[in-house]
Each structure stands twice: as C-alpha cells, then as structure tokens.
PDB file with one MODEL, atoms N, CA, C and O in Angstrom:
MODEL        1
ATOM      1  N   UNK A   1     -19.780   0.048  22.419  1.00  0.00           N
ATOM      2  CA  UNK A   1     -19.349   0.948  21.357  1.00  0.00           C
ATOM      3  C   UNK A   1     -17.875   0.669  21.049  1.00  0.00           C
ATOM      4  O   UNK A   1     -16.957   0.525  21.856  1.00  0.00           O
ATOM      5  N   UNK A   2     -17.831   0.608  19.313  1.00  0.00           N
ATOM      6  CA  UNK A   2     -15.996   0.009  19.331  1.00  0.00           C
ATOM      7  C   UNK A   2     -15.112   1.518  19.550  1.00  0.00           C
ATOM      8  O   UNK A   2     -15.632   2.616  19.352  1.00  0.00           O
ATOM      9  N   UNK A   3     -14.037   1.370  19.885  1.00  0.00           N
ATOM     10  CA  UNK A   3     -13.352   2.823  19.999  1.00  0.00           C
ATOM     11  C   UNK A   3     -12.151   1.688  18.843  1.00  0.00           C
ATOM     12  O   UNK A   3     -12.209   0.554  18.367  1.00  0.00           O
ATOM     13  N   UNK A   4     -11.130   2.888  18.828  1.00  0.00           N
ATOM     14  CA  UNK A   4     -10.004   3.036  17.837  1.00  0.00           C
ATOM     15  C   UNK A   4      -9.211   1.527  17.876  1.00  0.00           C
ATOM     16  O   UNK A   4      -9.303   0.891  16.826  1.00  0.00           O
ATOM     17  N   UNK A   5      -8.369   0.830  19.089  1.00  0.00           N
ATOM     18  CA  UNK A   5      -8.153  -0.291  18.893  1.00  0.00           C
ATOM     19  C   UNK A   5      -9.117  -0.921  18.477  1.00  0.00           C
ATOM     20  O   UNK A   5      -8.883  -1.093  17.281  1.00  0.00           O
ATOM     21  N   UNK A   6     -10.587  -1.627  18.862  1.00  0.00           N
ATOM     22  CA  UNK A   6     -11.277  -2.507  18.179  1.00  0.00           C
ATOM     23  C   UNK A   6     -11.273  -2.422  16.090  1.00  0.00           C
ATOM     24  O   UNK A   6     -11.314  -3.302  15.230  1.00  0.00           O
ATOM     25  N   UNK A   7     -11.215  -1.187  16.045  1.00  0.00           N
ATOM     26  CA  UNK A   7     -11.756  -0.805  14.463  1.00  0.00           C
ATOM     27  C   UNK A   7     -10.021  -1.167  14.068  1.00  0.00           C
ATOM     28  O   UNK A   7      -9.792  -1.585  12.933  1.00  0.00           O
ATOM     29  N   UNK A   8      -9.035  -1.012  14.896  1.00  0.00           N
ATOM     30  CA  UNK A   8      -7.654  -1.441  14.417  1.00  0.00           C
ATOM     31  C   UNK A   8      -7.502  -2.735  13.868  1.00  0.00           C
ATOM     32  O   UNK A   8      -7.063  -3.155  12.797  1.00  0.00           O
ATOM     33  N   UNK A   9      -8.182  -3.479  15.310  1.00  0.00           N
ATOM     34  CA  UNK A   9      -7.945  -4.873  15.242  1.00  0.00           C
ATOM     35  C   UNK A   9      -8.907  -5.595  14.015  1.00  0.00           C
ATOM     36  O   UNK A   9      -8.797  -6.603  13.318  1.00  0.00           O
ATOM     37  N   UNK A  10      -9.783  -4.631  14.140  1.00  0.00           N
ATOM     38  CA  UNK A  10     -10.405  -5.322  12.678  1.00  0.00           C
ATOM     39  C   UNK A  10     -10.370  -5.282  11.596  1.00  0.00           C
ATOM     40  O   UNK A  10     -10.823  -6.104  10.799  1.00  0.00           O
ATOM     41  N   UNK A  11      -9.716  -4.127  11.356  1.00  0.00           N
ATOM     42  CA  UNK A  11      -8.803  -3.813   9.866  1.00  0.00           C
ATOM     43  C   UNK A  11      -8.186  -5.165   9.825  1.00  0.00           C
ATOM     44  O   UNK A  11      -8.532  -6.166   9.197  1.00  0.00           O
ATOM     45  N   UNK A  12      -7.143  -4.953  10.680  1.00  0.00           N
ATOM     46  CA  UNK A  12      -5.919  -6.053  10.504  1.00  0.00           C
ATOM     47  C   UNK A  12      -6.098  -7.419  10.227  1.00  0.00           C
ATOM     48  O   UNK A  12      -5.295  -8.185   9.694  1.00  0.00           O
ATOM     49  N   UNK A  13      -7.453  -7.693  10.724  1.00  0.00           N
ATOM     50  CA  UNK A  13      -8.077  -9.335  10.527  1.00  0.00           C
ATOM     51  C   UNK A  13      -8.564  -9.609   9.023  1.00  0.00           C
ATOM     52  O   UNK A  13      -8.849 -10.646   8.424  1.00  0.00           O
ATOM     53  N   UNK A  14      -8.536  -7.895   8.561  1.00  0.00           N
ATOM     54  CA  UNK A  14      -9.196  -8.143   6.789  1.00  0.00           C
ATOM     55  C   UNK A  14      -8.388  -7.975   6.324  1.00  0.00           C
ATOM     56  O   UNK A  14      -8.170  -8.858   5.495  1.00  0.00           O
ATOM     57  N   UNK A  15      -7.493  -7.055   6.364  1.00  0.00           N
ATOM     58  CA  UNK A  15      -6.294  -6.769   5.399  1.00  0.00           C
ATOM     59  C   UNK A  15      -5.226  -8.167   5.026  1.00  0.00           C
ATOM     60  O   UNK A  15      -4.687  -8.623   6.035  1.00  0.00           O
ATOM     61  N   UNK A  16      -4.941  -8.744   3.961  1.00  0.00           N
ATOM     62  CA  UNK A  16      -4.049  -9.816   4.068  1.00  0.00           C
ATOM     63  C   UNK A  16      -2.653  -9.422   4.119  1.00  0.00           C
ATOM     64  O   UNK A  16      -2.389  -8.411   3.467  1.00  0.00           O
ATOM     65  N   UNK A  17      -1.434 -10.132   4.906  1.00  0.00           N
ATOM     66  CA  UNK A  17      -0.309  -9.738   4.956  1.00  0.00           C
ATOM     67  C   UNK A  17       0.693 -10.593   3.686  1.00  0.00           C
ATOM     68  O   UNK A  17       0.285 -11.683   3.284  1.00  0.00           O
ATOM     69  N   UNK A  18       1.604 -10.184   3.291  1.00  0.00           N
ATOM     70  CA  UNK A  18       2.337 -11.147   2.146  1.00  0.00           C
ATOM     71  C   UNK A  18       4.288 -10.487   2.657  1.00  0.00           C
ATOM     72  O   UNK A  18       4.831 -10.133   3.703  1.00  0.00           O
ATOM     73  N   UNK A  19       4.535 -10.575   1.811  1.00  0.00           N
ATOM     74  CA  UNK A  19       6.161 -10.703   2.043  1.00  0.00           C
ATOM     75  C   UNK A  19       6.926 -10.305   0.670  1.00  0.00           C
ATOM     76  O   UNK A  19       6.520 -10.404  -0.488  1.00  0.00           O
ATOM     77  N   UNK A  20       7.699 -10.004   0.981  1.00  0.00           N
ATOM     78  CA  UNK A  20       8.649  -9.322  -0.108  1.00  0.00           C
ATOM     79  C   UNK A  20       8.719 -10.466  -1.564  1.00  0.00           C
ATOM     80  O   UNK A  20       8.354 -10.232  -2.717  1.00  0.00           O
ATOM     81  N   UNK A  21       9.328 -11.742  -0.984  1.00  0.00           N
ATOM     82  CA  UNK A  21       8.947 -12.288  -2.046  1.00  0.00           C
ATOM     83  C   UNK A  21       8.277 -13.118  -2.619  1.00  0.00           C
ATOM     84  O   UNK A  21       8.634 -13.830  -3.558  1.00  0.00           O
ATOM     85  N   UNK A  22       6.829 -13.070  -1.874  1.00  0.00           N
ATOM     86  CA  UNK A  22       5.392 -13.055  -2.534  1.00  0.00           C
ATOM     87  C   UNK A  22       5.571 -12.142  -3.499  1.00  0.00           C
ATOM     88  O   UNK A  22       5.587 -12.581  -4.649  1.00  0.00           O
ATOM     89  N   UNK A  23       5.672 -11.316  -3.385  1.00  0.00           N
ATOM     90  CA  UNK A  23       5.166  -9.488  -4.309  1.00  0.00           C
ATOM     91  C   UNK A  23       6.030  -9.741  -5.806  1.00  0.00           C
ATOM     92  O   UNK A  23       5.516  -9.726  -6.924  1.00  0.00           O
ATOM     93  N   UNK A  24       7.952 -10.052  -5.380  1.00  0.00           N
ATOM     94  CA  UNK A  24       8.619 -10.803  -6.331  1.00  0.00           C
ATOM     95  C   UNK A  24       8.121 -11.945  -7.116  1.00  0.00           C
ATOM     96  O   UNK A  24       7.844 -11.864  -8.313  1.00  0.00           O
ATOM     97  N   UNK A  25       8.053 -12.632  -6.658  1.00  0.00           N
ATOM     98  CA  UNK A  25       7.116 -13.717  -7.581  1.00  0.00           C
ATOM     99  C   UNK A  25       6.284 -13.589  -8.311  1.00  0.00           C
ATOM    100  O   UNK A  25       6.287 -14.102  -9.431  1.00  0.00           O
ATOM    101  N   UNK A  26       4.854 -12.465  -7.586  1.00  0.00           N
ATOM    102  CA  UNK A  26       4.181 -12.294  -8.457  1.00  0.00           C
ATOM    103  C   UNK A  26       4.092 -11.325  -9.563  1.00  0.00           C
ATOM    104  O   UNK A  26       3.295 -11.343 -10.501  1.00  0.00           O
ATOM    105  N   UNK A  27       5.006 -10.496  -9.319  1.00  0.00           N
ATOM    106  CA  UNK A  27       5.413  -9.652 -10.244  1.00  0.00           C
ATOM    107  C   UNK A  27       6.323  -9.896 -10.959  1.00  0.00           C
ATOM    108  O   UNK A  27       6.607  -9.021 -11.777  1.00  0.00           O
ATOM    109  N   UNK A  28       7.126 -11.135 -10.947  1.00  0.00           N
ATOM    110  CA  UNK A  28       7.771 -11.568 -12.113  1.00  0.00           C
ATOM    111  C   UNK A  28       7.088 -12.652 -13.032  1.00  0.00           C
ATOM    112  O   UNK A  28       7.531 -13.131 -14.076  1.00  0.00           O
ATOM    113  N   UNK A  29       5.839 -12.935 -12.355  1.00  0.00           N
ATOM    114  CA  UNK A  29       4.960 -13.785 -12.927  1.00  0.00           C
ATOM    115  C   UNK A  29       3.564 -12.951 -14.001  1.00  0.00           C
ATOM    116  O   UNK A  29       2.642 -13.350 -14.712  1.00  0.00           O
ATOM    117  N   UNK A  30       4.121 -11.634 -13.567  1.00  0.00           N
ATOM    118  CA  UNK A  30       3.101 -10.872 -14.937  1.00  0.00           C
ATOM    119  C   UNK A  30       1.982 -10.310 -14.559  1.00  0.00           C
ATOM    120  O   UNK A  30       1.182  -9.848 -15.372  1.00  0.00           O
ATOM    121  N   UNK A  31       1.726 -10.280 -12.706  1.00  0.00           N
ATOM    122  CA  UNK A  31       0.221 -10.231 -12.277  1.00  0.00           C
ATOM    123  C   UNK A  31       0.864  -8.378 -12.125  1.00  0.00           C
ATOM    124  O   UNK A  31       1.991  -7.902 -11.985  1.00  0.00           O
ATOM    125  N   UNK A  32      -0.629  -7.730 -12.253  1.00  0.00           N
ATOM    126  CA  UNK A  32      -0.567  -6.469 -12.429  1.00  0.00           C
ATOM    127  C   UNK A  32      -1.216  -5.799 -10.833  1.00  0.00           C
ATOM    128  O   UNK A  32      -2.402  -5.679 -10.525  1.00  0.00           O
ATOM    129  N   UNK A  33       0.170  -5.389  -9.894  1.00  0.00           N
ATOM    130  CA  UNK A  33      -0.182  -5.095  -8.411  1.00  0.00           C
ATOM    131  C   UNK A  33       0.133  -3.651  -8.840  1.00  0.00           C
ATOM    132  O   UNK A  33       0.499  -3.332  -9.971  1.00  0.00           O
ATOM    133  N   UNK A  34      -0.077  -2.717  -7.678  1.00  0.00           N
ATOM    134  CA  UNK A  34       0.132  -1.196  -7.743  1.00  0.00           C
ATOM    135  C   UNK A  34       1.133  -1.654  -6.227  1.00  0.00           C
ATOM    136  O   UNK A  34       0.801  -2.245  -5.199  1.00  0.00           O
ATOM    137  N   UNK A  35       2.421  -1.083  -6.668  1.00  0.00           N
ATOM    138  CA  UNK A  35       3.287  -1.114  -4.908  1.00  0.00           C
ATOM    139  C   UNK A  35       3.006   0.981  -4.721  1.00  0.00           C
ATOM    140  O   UNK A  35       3.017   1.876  -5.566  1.00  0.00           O
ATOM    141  N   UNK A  36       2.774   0.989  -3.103  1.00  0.00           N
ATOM    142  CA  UNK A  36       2.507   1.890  -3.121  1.00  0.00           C
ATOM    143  C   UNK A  36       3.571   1.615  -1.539  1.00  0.00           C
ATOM    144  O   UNK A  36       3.697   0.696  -0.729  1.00  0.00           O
ATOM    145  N   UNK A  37       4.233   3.140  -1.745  1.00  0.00           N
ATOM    146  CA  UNK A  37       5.247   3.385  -0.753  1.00  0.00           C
ATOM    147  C   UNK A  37       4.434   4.874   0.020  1.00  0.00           C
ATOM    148  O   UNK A  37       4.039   5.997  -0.296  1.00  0.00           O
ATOM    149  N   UNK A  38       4.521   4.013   1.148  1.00  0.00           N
ATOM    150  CA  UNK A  38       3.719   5.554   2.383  1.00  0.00           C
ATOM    151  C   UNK A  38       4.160   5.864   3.096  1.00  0.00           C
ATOM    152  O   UNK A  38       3.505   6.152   4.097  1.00  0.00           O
ATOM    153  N   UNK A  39       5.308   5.993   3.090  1.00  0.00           N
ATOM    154  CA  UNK A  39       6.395   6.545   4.012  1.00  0.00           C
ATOM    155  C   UNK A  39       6.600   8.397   3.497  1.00  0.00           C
ATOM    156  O   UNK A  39       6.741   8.724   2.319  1.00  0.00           O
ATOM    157  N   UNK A  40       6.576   9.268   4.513  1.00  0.00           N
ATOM    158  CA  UNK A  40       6.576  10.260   4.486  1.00  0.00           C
ATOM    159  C   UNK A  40       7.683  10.940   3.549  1.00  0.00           C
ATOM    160  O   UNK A  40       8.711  10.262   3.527  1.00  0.00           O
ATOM    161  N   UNK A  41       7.750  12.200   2.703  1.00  0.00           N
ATOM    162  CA  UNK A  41       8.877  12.509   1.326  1.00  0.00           C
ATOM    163  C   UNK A  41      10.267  12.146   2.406  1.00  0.00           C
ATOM    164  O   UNK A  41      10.897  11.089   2.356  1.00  0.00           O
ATOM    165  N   UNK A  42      10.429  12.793   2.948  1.00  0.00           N
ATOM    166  CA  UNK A  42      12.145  12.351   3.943  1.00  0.00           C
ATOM    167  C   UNK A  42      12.231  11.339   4.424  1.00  0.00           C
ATOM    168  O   UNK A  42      13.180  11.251   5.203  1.00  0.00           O
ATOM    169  N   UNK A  43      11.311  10.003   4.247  1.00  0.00           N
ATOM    170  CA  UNK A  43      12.347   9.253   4.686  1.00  0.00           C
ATOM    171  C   UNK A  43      12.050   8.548   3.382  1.00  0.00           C
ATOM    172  O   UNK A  43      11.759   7.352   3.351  1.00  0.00           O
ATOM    173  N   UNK A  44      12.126   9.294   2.330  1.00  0.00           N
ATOM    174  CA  UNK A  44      11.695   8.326   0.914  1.00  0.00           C
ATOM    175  C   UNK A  44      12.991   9.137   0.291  1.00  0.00           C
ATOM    176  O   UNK A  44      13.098   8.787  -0.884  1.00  0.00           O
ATOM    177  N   UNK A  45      13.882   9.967   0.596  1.00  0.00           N
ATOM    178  CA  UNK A  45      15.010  10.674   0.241  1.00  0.00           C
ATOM    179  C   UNK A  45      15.924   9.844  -0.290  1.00  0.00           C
ATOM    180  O   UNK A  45      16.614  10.287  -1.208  1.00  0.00           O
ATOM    181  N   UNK A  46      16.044   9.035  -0.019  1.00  0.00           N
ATOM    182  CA  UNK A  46      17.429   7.821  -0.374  1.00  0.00           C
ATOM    183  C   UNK A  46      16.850   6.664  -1.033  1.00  0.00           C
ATOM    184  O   UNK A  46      17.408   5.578  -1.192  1.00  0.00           O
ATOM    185  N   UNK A  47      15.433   7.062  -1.482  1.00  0.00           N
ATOM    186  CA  UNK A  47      15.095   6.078  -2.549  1.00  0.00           C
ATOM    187  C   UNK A  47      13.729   5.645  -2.649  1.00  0.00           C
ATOM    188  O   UNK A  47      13.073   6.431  -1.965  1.00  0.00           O
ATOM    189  N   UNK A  48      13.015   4.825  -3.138  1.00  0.00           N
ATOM    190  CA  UNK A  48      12.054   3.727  -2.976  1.00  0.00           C
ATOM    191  C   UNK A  48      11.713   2.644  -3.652  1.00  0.00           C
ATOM    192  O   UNK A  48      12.581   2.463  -4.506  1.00  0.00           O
ATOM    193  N   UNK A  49      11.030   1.965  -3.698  1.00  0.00           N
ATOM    194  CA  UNK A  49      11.098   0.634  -4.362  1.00  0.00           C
ATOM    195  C   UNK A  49      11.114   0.993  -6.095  1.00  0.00           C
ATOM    196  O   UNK A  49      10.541   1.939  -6.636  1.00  0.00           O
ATOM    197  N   UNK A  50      12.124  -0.291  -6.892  1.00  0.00           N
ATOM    198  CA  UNK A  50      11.684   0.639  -8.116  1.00  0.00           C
ATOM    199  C   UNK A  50      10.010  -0.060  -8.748  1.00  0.00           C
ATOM    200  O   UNK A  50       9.565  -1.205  -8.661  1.00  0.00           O
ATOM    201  N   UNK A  51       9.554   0.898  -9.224  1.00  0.00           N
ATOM    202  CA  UNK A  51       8.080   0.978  -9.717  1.00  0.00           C
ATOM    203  C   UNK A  51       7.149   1.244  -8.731  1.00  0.00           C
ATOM    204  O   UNK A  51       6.114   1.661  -9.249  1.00  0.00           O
ATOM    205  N   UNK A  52       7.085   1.178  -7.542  1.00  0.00           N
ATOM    206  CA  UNK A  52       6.458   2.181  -6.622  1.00  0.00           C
ATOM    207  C   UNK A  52       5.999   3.518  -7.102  1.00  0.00           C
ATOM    208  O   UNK A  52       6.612   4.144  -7.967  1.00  0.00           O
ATOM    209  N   UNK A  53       4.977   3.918  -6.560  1.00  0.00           N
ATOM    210  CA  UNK A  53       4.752   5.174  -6.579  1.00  0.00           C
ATOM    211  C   UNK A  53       4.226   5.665  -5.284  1.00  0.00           C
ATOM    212  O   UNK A  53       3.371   4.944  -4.769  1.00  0.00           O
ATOM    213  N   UNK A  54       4.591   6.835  -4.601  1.00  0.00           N
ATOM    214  CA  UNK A  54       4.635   7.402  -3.602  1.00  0.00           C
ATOM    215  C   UNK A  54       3.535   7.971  -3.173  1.00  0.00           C
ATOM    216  O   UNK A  54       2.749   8.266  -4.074  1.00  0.00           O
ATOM    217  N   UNK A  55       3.136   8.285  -1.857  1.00  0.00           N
ATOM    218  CA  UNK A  55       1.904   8.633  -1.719  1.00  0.00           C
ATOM    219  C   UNK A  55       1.631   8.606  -0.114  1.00  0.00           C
ATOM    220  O   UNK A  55       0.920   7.726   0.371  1.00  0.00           O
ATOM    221  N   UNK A  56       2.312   9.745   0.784  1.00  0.00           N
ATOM    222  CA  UNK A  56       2.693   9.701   2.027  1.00  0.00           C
ATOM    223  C   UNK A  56       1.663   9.102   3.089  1.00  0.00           C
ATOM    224  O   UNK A  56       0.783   8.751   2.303  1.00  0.00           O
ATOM    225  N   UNK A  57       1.255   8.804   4.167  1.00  0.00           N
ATOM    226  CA  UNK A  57       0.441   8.179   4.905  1.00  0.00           C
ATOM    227  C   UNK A  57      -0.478   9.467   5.514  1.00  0.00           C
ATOM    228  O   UNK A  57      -1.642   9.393   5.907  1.00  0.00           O
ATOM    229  N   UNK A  58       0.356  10.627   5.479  1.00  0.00           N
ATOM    230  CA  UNK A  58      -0.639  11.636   5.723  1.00  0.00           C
ATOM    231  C   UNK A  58      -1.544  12.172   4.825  1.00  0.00           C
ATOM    232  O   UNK A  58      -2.311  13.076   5.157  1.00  0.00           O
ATOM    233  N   UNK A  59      -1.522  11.741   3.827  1.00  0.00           N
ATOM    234  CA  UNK A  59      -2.275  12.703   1.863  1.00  0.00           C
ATOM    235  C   UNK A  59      -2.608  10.558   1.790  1.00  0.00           C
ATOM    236  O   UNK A  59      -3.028  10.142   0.710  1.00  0.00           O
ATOM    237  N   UNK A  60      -2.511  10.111   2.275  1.00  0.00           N
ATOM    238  CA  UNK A  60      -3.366   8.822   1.442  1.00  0.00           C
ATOM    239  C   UNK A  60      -4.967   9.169   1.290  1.00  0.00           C
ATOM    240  O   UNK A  60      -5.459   9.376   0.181  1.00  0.00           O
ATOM    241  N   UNK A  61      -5.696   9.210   2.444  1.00  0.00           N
ATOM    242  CA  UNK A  61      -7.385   9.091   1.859  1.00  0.00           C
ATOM    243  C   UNK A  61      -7.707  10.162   0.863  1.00  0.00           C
ATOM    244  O   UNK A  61      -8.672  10.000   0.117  1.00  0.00           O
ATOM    245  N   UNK A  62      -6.946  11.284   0.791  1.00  0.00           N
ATOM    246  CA  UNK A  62      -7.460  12.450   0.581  1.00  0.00           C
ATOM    247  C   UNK A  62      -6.846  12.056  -1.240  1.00  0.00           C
ATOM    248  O   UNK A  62      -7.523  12.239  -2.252  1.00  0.00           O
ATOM    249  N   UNK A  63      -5.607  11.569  -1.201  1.00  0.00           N
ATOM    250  CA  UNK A  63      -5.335  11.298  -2.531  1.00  0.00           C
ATOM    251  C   UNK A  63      -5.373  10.023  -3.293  1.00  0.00           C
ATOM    252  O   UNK A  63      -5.152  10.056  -4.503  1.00  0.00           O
ATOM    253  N   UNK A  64      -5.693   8.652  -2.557  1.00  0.00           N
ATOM    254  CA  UNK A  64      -5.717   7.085  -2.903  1.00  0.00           C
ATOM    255  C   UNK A  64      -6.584   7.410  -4.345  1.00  0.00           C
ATOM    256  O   UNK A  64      -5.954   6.686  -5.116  1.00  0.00           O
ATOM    257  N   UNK A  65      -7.332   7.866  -4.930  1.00  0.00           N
ATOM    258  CA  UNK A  65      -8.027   7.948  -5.964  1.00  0.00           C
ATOM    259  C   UNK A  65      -7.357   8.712  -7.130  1.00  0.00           C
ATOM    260  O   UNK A  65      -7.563   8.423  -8.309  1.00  0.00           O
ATOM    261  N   UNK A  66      -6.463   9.805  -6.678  1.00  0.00           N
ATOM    262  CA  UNK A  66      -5.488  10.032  -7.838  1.00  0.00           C
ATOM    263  C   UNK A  66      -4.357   9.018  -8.165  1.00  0.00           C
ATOM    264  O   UNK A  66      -3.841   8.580  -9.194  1.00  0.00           O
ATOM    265  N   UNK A  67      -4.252   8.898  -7.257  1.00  0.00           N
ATOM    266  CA  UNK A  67      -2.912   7.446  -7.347  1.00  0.00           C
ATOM    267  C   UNK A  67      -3.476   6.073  -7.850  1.00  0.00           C
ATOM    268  O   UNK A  67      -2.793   5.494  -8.695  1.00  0.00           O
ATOM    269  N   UNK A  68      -4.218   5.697  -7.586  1.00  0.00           N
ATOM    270  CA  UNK A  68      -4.485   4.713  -7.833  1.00  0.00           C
ATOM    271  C   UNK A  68      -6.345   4.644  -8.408  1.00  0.00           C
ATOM    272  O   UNK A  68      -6.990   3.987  -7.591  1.00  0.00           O
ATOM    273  N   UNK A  69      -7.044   5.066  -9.344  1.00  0.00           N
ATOM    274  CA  UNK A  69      -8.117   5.062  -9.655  1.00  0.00           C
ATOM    275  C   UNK A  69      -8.892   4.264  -9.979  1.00  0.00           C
ATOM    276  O   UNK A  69     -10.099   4.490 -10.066  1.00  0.00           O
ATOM    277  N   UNK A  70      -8.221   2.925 -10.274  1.00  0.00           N
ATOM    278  CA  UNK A  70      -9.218   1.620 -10.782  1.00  0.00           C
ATOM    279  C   UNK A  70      -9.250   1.403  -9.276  1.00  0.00           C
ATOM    280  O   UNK A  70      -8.158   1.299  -8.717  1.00  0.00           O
ATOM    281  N   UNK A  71     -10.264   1.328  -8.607  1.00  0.00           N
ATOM    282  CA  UNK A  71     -10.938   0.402  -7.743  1.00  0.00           C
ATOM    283  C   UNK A  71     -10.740  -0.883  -7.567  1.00  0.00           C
ATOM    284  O   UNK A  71     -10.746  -1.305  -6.411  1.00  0.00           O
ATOM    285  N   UNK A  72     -10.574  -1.567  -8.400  1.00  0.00           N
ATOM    286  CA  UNK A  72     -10.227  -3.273  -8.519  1.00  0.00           C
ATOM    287  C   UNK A  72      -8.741  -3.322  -8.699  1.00  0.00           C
ATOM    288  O   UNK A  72      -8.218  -4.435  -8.758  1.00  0.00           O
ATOM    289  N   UNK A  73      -8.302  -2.685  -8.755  1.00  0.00           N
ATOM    290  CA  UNK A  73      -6.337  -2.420  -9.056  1.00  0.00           C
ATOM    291  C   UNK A  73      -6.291  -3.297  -7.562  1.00  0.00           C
ATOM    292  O   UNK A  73      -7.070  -2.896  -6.696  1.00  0.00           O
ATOM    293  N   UNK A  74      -5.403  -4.486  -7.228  1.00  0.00           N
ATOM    294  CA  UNK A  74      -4.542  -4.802  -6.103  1.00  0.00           C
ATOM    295  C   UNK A  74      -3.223  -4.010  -5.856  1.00  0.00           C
ATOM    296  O   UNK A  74      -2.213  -4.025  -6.561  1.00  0.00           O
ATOM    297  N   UNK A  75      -3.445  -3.315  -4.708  1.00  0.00           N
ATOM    298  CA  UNK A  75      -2.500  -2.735  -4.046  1.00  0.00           C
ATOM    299  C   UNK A  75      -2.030  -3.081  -2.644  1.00  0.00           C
ATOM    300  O   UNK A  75      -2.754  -3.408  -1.704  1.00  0.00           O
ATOM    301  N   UNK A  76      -0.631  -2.952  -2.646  1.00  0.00           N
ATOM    302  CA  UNK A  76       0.277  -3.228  -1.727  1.00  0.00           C
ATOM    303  C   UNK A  76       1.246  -2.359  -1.445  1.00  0.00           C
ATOM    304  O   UNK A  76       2.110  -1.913  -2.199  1.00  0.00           O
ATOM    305  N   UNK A  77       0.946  -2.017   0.332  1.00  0.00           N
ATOM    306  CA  UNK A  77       1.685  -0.853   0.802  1.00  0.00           C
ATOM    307  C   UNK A  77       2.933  -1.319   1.476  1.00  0.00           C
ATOM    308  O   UNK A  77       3.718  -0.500   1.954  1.00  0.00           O
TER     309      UNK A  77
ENDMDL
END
C-alpha cells in the first residue's frame, strides 16, 4: 500500500521542473503560461511576480478552478 512519501515521489517524477529563465524566454516569446504564486498572503506582502496571480497553498484545490479555469491553460507555480 503507497503511503504519503511514495504518492510524493510520484508526483515529482510527473511534474516537470523549469527555471526562471525558461519561464522568461518563454514568455517573451508570446507562449501563453498562467504564473501562479502559492506562497501564503504574508509572505506575498512585499510583492510578487509581476503578472502572477495569487492563490495560497492552503485555498489551492479548493480554488485552482476559479483561478485558473481552462484546464489546458499551462501553469507554473
């Protein structure tokens, strides 16, 4: 039976990782990503990425569909 690390480790093997300026590139290249910042409102106090939209790690499942509603939208947290 998998418990919590296994289902971790297997997220992580699907999810792809990229880099700041991957995301730059491709967003100066015209491709249409959703940046989504999940960092909790206080430590988002002093700012966040610009064009981000916010969406704390505790309210993500419950809200990922108001924030982001196309299904096929590429997003990057």
């Amino acid at each position: 039976m998998a418990n919590y690390r296994d289902y971790l480790k297997q997220a992580k093997a699907e999810i792809p990782r990229t880099t700041v300026d991957e995301i730059r590139a491709r967003l100066q290249a015209g491709e249409r990503i959703e940046l989504l910042d999940v960092r909790e409102d206080q430590e988002t106090q002093d700012g966040i990425l610009p064009g981000a939209k916010t969406l704390s790690r505790a309210h993500f499942e419950s809200r990922i569909e108001d924030i982001v509603p196309d299904k096929n939208t590429e997003v990057v947290l």
